[in-house]
C-alpha positions as CSV (number, residue, x, y, z in Angstrom):
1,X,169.3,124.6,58.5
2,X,169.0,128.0,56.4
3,X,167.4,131.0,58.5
4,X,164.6,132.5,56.3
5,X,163.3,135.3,57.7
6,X,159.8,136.1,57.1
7,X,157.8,138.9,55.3
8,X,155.3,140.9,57.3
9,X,153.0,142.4,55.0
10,X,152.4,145.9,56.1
11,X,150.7,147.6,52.9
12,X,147.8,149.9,53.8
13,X,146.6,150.6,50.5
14,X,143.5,148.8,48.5
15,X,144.1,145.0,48.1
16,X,142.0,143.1,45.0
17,X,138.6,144.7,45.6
18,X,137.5,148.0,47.0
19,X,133.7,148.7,48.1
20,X,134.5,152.8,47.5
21,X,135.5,151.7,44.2
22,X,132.8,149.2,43.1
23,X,130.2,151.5,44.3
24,X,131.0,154.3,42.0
25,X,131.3,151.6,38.8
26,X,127.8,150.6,39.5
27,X,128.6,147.5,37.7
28,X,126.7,144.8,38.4
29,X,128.6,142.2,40.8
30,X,129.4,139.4,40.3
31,X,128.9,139.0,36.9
32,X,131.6,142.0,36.9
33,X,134.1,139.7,37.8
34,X,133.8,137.9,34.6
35,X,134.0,140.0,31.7
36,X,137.1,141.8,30.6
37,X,135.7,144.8,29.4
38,X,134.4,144.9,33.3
39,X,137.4,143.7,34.4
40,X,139.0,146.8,32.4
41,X,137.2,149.5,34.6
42,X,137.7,148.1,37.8
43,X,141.1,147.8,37.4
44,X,141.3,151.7,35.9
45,X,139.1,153.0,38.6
46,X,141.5,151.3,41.1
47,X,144.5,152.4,39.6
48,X,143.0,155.9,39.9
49,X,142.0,155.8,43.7
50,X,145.5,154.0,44.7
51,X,147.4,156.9,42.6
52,X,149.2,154.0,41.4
53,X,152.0,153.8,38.1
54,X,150.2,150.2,37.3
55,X,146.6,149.0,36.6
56,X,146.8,145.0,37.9
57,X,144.6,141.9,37.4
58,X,142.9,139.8,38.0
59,X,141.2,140.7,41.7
60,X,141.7,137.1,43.6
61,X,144.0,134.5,43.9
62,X,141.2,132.0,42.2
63,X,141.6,132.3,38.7
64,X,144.2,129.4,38.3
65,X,142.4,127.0,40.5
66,X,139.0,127.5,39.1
67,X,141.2,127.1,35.2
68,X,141.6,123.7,36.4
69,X,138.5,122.6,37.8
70,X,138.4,124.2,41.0
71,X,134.7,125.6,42.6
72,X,134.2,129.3,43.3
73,X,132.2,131.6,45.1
74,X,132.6,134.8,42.8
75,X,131.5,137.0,46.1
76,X,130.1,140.6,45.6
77,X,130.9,144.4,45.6
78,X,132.6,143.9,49.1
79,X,134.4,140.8,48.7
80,X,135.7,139.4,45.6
81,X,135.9,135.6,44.1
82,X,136.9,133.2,46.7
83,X,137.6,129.2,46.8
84,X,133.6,127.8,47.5
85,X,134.3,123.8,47.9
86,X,137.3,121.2,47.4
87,X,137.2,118.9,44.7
88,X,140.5,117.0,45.8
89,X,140.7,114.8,48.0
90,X,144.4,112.8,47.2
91,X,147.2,113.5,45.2
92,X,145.6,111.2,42.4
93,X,143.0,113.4,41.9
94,X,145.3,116.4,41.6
95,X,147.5,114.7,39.0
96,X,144.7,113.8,36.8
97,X,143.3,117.5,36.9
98,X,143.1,118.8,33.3
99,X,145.2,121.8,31.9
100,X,144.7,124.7,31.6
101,X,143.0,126.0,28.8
102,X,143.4,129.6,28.5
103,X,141.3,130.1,25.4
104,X,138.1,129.9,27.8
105,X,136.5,130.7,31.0
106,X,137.9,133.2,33.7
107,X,141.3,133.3,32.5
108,X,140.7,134.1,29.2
109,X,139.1,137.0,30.2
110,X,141.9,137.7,32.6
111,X,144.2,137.8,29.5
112,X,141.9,139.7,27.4
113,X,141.8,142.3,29.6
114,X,145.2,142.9,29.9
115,X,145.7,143.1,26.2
116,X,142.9,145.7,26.4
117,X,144.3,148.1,29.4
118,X,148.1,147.6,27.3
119,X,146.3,148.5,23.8
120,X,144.9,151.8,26.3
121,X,148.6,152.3,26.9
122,X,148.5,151.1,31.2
123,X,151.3,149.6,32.5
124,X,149.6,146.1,33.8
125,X,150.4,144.0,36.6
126,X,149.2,140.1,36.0
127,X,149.3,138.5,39.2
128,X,149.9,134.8,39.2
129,X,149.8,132.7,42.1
130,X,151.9,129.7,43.9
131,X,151.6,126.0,44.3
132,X,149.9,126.6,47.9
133,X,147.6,129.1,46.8
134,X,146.2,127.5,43.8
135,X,146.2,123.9,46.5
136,X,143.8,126.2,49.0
137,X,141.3,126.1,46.0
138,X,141.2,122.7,45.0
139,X,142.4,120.6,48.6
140,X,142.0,121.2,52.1
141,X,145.4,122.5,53.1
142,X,145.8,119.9,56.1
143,X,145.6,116.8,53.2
144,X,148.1,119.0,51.0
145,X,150.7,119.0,54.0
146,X,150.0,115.6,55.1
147,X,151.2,114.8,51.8
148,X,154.2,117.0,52.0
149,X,155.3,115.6,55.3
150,X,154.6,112.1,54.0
151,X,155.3,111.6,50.8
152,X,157.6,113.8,49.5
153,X,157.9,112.0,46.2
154,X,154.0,112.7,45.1
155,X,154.9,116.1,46.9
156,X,157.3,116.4,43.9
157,X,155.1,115.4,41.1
158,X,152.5,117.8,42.1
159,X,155.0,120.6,42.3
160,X,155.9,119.4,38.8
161,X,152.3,119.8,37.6
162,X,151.5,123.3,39.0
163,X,154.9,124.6,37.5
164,X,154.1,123.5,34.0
165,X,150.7,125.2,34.8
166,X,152.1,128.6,36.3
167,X,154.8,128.9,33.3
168,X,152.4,128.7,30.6
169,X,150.4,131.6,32.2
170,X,153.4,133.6,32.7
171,X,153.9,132.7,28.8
172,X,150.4,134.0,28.2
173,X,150.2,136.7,30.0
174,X,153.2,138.1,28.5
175,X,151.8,137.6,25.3
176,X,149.0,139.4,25.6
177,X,151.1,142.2,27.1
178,X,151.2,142.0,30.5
179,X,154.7,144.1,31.0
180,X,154.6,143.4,34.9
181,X,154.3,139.6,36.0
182,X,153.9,139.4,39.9
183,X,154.2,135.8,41.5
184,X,152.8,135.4,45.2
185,X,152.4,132.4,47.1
186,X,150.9,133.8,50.7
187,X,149.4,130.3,51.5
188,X,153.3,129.1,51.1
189,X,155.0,131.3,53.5
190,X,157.2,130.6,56.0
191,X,154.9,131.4,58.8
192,X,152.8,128.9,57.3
193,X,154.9,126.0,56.3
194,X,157.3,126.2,58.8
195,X,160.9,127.4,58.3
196,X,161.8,122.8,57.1
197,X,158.7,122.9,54.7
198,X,159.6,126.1,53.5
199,X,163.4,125.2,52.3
200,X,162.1,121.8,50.9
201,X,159.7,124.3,48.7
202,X,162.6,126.1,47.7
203,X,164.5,123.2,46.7
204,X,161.8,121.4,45.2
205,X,159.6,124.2,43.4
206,X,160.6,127.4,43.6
207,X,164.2,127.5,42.7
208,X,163.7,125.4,40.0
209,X,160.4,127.4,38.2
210,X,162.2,130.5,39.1
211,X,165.1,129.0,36.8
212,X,162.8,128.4,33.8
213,X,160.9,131.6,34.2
214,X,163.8,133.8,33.9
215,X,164.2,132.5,30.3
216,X,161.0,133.3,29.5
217,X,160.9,136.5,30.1
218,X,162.0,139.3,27.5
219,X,163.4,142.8,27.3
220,X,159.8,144.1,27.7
221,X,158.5,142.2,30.8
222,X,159.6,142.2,34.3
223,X,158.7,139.4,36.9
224,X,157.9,140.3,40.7
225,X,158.3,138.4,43.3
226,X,156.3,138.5,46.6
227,X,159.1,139.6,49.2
228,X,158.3,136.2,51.1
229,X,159.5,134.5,48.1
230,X,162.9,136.3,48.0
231,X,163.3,136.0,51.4
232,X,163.1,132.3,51.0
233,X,166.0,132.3,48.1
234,X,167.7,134.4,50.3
235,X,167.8,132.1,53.4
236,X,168.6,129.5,51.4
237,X,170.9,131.0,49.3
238,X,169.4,130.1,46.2
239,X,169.9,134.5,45.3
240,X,171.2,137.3,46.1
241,X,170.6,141.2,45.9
242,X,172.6,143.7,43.3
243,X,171.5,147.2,43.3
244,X,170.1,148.5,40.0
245,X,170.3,152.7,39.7
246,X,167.1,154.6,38.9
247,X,167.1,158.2,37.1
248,X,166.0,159.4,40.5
249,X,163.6,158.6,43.4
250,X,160.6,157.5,42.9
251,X,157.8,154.9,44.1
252,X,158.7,151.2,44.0
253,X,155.9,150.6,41.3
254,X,157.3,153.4,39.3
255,X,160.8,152.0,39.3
256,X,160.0,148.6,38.7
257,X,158.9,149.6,35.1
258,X,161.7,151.8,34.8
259,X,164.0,149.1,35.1
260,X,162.2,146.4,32.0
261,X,164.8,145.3,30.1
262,X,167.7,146.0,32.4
263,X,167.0,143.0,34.8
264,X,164.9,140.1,35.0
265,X,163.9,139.5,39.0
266,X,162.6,141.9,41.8
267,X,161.6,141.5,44.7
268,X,162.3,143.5,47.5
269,X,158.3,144.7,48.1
270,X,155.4,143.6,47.6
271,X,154.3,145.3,44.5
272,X,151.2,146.5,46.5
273,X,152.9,148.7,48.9
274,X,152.0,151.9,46.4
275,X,153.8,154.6,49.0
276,X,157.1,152.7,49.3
277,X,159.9,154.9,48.4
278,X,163.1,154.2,46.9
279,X,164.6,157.2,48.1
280,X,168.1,156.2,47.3
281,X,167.4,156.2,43.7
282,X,167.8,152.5,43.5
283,X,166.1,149.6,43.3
284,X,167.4,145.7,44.2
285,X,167.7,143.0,41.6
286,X,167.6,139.6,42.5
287,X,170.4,137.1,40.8
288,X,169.8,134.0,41.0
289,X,172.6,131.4,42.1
């Protein structure tokens, strides 16, 4: 078996929602969470306490599950939108969940707002979740891998759904300007799924999407990946690393947009991590085998 080693995540600074920051918007919350024009000064105001090179949205990993009929709790000032009940309960139920419809609700809003902080001139960072993640919205994560373990085959078809799902957003979001697109599945780890689950995963999901989504993105866009995803192509060597040189040393954020249009794939920090430095005045690209 492949050894994947897993990410730790180590990042200190703000993550999705800051009291400090919400405080001083005096927005009202939730209905903050809603609106893009709200959505707009949070993510401005967080840019600006994070001395960060990006502005990114949205503020939760709920935004897909909720575009397909998932429940949420939208939270508060302290703690931002968050799964509320299941409304799965087989893999019948999750194949028969509608599409998304990005013209309404949540996500619309989402997308709006990034067209608004690119029209301001921001670099923005859409962050678009995994299989797992979006599952933990709609299923209880013990029927999703009792499925997995069981029946690989409907395993495969829901894979198939969600990746139709996560490619049109990535379509979208590049559309309405989104020049960073980060893709995270922290519920899909390898601490999580288990070093077997995780290389199925590979095989059957990532690898695959990861395939199509390089030709969707152009000269202007970059996609991200969550470290734990490299690592996983890595171990499974599914990719590999090539060094990319930067004008000089900078922050990671900073020399991720330096690098759209020369590369397709990072992935070698989580985009969150605002202090990490590439001192060497490089920064890795991931080719994918």
């Amino acid at each position: 078996m492949s050894k994947i080693v897993d990410f730790k995540c180590t990042y200190d600074n703000s993550v999705g929602i800051n009291e400090e920051v919400t405080k001083k918007l005096q927005l009202s919350f939730p209905d903050a969470y809603k609106h893009h024009n709200t959505m707009v000064l949070i993510a401005k105001e967080l840019k600006r306490y994070d001395n960060a090179s990006f502005c990114e949205l949205p503020f939760c990993h709920t935004v897909e599950g909720e575009a397909m009929g998932g429940i949420i709790n939208y939270g508060d000032e302290k703690i931002g939108p968050r799964a509320k009940e299941y409304i799965c309960k087989d893999t019948k139920d999750l194949l028969n969940l509608n599409s998304i419809d990005f013209t309404k609700g949540r996500i619309a809003q989402v997308l709006k707002a990034c067209s608004d902080l690119r029209e301001e001139g921001e670099n923005v960072v859409l962050e678009i979740s995994g299989p797992f993640t979006i599952l933990n919205v709609l299923m209880d994560a013990r029927h999703v891998f009792k499925i997995f373990r069981k029946e690989p085959e409907k395993m495969q078809k829901i894979f198939d759904k969600f990746q139709l799902e996560i490619l049109k957003f990535i379509e979208e979001g590049q559309r309405c300007g989104a020049n960073l697109i980060s893709f995270a599945d922290s519920a899909g780890g390898v601490n999580i799924l288990g070093p077997k689950m995780m290389e199925q995963t590979v095989q059957m999901f990532t690898y695959p999407f990861l395939k199509k989504a390089e030709k969707i993105i152009n000269d202007k866009t970059i996609l991200l990946l969550c470290p734990k995803t490299t690592f996983a192509l890595l171990g499974t060597n599914k990719a590999k690393f090539y060094d990319i040189e930067l004008s000089k040393p900078m922050k990671y954020g900073e020399g991720c947009i330096e690098v759209i249009g020369k590369t397709k794939i990072l992935g070698q920090m989580c985009i969150k991590n605002i202090n990490y430095k590439l001192t060497e005045s490089k920064i890795k690209g991931i080719k994918l085998l």
